[in-house]
Structure formats: C-alpha cells, structure tokens
C-alpha positions as CSV (number, residue, x, y, z in Angstrom):
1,X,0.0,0.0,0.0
2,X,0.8,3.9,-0.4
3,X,2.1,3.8,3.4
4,X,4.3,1.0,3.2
5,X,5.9,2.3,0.2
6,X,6.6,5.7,1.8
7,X,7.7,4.3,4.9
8,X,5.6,6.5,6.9
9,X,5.5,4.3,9.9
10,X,8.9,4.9,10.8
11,X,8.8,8.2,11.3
12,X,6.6,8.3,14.3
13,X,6.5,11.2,17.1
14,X,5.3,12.2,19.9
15,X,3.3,14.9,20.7
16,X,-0.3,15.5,23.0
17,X,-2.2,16.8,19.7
18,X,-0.9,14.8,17.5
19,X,-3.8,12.0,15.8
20,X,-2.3,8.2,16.4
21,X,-3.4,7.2,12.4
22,X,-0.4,9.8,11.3
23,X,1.8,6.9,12.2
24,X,0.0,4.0,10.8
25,X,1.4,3.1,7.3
26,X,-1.9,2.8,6.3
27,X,-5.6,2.5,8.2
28,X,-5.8,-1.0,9.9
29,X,-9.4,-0.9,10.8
30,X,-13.0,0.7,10.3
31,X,-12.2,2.7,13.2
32,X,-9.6,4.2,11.9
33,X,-10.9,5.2,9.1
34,X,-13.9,6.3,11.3
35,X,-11.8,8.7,13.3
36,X,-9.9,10.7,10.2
37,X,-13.4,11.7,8.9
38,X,-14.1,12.8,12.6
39,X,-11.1,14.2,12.6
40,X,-11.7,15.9,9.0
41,X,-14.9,16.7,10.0
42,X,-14.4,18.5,13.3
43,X,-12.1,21.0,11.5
44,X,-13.6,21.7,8.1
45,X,-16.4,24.5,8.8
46,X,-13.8,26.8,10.2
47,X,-11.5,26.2,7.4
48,X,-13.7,25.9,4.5
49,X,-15.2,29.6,6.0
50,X,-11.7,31.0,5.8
51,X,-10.6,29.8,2.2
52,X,-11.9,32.5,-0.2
53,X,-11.6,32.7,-4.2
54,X,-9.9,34.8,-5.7
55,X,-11.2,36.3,-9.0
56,X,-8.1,38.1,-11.2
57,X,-10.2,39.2,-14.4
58,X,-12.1,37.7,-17.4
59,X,-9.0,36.6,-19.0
60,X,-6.8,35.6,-16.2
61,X,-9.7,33.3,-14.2
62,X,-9.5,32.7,-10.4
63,X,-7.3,30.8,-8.0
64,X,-8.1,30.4,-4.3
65,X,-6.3,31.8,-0.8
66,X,-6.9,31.6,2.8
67,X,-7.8,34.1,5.0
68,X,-4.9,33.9,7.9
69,X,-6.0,37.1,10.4
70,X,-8.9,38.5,11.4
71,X,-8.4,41.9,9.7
72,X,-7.9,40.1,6.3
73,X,-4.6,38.7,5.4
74,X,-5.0,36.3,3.2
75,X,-1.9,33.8,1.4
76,X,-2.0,32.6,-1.4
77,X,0.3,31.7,-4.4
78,X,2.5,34.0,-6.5
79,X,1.1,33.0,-9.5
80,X,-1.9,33.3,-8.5
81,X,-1.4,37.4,-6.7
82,X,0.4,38.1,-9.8
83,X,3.0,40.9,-8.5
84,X,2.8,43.7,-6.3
85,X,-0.5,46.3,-5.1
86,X,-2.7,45.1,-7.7
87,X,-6.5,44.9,-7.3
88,X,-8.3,41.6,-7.5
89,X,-11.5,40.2,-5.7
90,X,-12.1,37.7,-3.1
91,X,-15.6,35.5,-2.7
92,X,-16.0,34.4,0.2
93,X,-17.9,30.6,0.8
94,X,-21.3,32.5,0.9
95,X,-20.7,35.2,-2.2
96,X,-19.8,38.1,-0.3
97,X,-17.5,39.8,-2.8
98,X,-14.4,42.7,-1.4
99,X,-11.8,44.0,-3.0
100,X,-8.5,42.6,-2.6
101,X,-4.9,44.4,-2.6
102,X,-1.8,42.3,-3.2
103,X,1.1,42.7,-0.7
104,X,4.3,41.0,-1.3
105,X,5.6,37.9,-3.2
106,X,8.6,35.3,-3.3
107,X,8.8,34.6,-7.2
108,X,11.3,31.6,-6.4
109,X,8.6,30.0,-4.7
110,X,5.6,30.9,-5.1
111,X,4.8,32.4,-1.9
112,X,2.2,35.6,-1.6
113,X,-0.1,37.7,0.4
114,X,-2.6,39.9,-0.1
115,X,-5.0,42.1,1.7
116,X,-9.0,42.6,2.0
117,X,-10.0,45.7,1.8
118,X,-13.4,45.7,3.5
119,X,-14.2,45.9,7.4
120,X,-13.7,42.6,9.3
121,X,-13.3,40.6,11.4
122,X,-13.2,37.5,9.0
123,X,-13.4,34.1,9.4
124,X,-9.7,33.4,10.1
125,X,-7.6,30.0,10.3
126,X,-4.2,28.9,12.1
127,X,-0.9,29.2,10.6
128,X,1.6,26.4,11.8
129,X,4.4,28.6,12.6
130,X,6.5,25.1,14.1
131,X,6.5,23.4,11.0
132,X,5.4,20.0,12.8
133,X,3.8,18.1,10.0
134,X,6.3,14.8,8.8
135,X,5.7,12.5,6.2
136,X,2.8,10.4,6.3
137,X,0.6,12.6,7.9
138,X,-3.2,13.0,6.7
139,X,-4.2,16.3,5.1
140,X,-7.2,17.7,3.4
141,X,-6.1,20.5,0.7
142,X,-9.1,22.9,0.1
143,X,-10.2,25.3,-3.0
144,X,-12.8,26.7,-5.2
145,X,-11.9,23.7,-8.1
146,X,-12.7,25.5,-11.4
147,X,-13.7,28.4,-10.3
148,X,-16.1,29.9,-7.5
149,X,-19.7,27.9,-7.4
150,X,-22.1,28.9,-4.5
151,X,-24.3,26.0,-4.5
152,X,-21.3,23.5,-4.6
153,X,-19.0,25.6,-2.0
154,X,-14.9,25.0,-1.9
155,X,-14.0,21.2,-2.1
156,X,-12.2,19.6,0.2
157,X,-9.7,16.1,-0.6
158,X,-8.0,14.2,1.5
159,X,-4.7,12.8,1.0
160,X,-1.1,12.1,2.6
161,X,1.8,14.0,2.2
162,X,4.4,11.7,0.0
163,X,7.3,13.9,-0.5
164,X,8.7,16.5,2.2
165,X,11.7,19.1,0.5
166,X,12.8,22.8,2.4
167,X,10.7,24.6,-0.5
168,X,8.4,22.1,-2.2
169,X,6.1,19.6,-0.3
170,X,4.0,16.8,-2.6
171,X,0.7,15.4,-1.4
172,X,-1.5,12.7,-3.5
173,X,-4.5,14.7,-2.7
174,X,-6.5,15.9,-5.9
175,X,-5.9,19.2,-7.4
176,X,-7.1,21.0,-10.5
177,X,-7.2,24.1,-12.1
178,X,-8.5,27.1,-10.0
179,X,-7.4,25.2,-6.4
180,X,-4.1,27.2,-6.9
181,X,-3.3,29.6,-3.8
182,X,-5.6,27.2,-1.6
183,X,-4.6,26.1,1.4
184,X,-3.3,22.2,2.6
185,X,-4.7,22.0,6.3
186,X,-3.7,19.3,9.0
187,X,-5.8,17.5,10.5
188,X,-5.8,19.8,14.0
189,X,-7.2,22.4,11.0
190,X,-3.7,24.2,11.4
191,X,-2.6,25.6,8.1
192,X,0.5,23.3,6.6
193,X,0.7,24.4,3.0
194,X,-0.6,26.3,-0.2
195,X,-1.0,24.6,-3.7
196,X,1.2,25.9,-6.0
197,X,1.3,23.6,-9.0
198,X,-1.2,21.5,-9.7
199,X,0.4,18.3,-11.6
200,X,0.0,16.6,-14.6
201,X,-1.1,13.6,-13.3
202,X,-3.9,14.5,-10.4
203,X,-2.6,12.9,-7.4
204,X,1.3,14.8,-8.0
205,X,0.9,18.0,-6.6
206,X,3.1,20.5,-5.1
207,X,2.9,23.1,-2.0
208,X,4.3,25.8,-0.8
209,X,4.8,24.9,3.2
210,X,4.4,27.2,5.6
211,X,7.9,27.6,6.6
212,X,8.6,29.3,3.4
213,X,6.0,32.3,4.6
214,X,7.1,32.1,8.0
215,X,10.5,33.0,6.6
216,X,9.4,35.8,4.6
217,X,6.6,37.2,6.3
218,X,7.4,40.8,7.4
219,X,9.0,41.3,3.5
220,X,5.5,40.2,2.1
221,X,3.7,42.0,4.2
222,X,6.1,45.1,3.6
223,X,4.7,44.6,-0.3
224,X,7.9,43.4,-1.0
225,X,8.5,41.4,-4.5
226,X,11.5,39.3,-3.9
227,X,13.3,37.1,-6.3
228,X,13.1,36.5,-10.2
229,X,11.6,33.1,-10.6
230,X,9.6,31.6,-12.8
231,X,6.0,31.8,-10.6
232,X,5.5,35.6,-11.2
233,X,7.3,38.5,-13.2
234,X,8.1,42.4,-12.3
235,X,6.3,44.7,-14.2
236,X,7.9,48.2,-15.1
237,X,7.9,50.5,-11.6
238,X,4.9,53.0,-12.2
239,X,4.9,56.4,-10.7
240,X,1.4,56.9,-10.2
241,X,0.9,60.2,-11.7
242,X,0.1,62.3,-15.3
243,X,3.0,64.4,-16.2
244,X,3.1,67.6,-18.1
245,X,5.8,70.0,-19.6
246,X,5.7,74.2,-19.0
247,X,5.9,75.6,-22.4
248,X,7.8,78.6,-20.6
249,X,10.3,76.9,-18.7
250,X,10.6,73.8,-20.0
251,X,9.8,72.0,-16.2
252,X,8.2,68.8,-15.8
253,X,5.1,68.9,-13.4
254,X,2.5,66.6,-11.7
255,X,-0.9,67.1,-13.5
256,X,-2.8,64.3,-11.4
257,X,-1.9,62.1,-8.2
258,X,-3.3,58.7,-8.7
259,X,-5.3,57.5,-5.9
260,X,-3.7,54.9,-3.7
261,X,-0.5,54.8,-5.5
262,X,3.2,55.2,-5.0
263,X,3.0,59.2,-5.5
264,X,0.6,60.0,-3.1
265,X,1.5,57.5,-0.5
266,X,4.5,59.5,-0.9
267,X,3.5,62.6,0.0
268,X,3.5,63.8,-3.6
269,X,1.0,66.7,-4.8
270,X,-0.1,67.9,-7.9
271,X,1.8,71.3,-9.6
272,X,5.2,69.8,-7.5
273,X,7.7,70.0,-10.0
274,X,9.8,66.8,-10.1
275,X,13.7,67.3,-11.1
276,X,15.5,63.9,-10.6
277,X,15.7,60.3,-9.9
278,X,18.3,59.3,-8.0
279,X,21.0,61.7,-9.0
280,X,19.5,61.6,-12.7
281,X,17.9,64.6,-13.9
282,X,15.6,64.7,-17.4
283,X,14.9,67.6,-20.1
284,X,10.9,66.5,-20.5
285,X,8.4,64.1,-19.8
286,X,9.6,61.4,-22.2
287,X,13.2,61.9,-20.4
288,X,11.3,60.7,-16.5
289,X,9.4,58.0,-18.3
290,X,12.5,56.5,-20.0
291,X,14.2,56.3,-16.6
292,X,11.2,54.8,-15.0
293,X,11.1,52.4,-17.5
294,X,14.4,51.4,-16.1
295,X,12.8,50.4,-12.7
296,X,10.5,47.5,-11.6
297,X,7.6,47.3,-9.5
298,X,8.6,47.1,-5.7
299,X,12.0,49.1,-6.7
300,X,12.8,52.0,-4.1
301,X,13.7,55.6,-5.8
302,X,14.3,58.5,-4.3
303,X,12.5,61.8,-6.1
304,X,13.7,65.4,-6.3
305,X,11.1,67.6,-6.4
306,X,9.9,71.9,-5.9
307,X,7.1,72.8,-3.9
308,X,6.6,76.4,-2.9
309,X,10.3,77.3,-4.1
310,X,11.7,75.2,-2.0
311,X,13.6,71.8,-2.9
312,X,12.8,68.2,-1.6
313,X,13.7,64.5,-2.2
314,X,11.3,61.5,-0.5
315,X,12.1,57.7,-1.4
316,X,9.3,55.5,-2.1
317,X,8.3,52.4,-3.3
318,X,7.3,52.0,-7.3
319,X,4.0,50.0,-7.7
320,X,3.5,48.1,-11.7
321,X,1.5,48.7,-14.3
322,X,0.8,46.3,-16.9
C-alpha cells in the first residue's frame, strides 16, 4: 500500500495533539478510518469559511487563498497574486465579494499575500508557525476547483503528504485548475501548506509549506516582490501620476496624483515639480518616463522635487502597471 511504500511508519512522534493514524502506514481498521473523517470533519467548517476565491479578471480566471488574520490577510500563491498592489477580488464561501490588494511575493517560490480591503473581522484560520507536519501525515487541501460555485461551496480532498523538501512539499490529494493559492490544512485544521502547482497527473501535486511564509513574512507583508523566478514577473515600476511640460520653462510637473498609488503615499501633490531620480535629472516628460522604464515594480527611488520654491527629495516604493 501507499504507506508502506513511503515508509511512513517509521517516522513516528510524539506529541499530546498529534492524531495516532499519522503513524499508521496505512488505516488497519474501520475505526480508523472512522476517526480521520471525525477528525476531517471536526475541523472543516472553520476552514472551508476562511478559504476564499480569488477572481483576477475575465481573461486571467480565479485561483483560491486563505484568510490567515482577522483583519484580512490572506496567502495565497505568487502566480496566482500576480505581482505587487494590484487589485483583485475575493468571494468568500457564501458570495460576499471585497476587493483585494496584493502585498508582497517570493517569485522563487511561489509564496504571496494579499490584503481585503473591507471591514472585518473574517473568518480566520491557524498558521503552523512550528512546522510539525512529517511525512505520512493525513491532510485535506481545500479550493474553489474550477472556479467559485455557490451552490457546490470550496472542495475539500484528502490525502497524505508523500514527499517533504525545504521549499516544495508533494501530497497525492486531488488538485485541478482554480485550487491554486488554496490552502493544505492538517488534520488539527492548522494551516501546513498552499498549492502551488497542480500536476500533470492528479494525485502529484506541489505546495508551498508554511515555513517558506514564516521565513518571509514581514517582506511580504512590507509589499515586498523578492526574487526572479519563474511563478511571477516584475512589471515596469509606475509612478502613479500624469506628467506635463511648462511651455515657458521647460519643467516637468505633476498634472494628477493617482489614488492609492506610490506618489501620493509619498507625499507627492499635484503642480510639485519633479527634477530627478536618484541623482539623474531629465529635459521632459519622455526623459522621467524612460528612466522609470528602467525600474520594476517594488524598486525604491528617491524623487527630487519643488514645492513652494523650495527643494525636496522622498524615497518611495514603485507600484506596476501592466
């Protein structure tokens, strides 16, 4: 059977929470197998309740995430968030729809976070910050499968983790197509895991453990996009402002502050008069753009600029535009 080809017997601990069938190679009676549905069962309102879908557009479809505080944090997959402070939507399991900003990512992967922007609390589940799951153990992976359906609700499988590496775990739970970003629980309902990629054969697929986010946590939640791997890809840094050019004396000014972007989190006001980046000065609009073009999304600058006559430089933290 599975168990005995893993091995998982051997690798046994101890611990007060910890279910006794973790350490069976395989289920040796109807009782067993009576106790990991309790087991399942016991946990899975409070966790189906916190795993949300998130919807990305009509052309880019939906993945899942898990809602991880009660103020809204939720994790999810970097190729699912995409990059850094963009705007997506979560559903929650009874259709409630709220925006959604995304924080910070690790590309190399496939780690993110991103925020609700809506008044809580919310439904909220346990992170496993001691990284106490082993090989063997029993886990249900949950997601909106396919996309968000209200009278179906998120799915839940159960399954065994089969492979245990520092970045990568492997489960032979079920996976497809819009579970990406969802979360892998234990069986105490602790959060162990997101799916990351879903594998060509259904019962090979991959997670993100939650040592990986534990790790990084303050970065992502700082809206940090660290790395350059292959699960999501910098966009050019964006300003957050229109530009224009005095036909007098040739200065470039701030026509408009965009709402909630890096300009005006800055500090940044329209008629400033912007002079340099970095140590860099420009002739004319198309001069500022080309050096911006330069930068990524999550790239820190610091900006000359006049206000009133009088010179001053902020730093502060490109967002992306596609």
């Amino acid at each position: 059977m599975l168990g005995t080809l893993f091995g998982f017997g051997s690798l046994s601990v101890s611990g007060a929470d910890r279910h006794y069938f973790n350490d069976l190679d395989a289920p040796e009676s109807v009782e067993d197998l009576v106790n990991i549905e309790t087991a399942l069962k016991s946990v899975l309102p409070s966790t189906r309740a916190a795993t949300v879908c998130l919807e990305l557009g009509e052309e880019k479809g939906s993945g899942s995430g898990v809602i991880v505080s009660p103020d809204g944090l939720i994790l999810t997959a970097a190729h699912v968030s995409g990059g850094v402070n963009r705007t997506i939507e979560a559903v929650m399991e009874d259709g409630t729809r709220y925006p959604v900003r995304t924080l910070g990512l690790i590309s190399n992967t496939d780690a993110a976070m991103a925020q609700i922007e809506g008044e809580g609390p919310f439904p909220y589940v346990e992170v496993d910050r001691e990284n106490e799951t082993m090989l063997g153990d029993w886990v249900m992976a949950l997601g909106h499968s396919g996309g968000f359906d209200l009278e179906r609700g998120v799915v839940v499988r159960l399954g065994r983790v089969v492979r245990m590496a520092q970045r990568t775990w492997q489960t032979d739970g079920t996976l497809i197509g819009g579970d990406s970003g969802g979360p892998l629980f234990d069986l105490q309902g602790r959060l162990i895991g997101i799916h990351s990629r879903v594998g060509k054969v259904k019962l090979e697929n991959l997670h993100v453990p939650m040592s990986d986010f534990v790790e990084n946590w303050d970065r992502m939640l700082n809206g940090e996009f660290v790395g350059d791997g292959p699960f999501a890809t910098r966009l050019p840094g964006y300003l957050g402002v229109q530009l224009e050019k005095d036909e007098e004396s040739g200065e470039v000014s701030i026509a408009e502050v965009m709402a909630d972007e890096a300009a005006e989190k800055a500090g940044l006001q329209k008629g400033d008069i912007l002079l340099k980046v970095g140590e860099e000065g420009f002739e004319d609009v198309e001069g500022l753009q080309g050096l911006l073009k330069e930068k990524s999304e999550g790239d820190v600058i610091s900006l000359t600029y006049r206000r009133d006559d009088e010179e001053q430089t902020v730093e502060l933290k490109l967002g992306g535009r596609e």
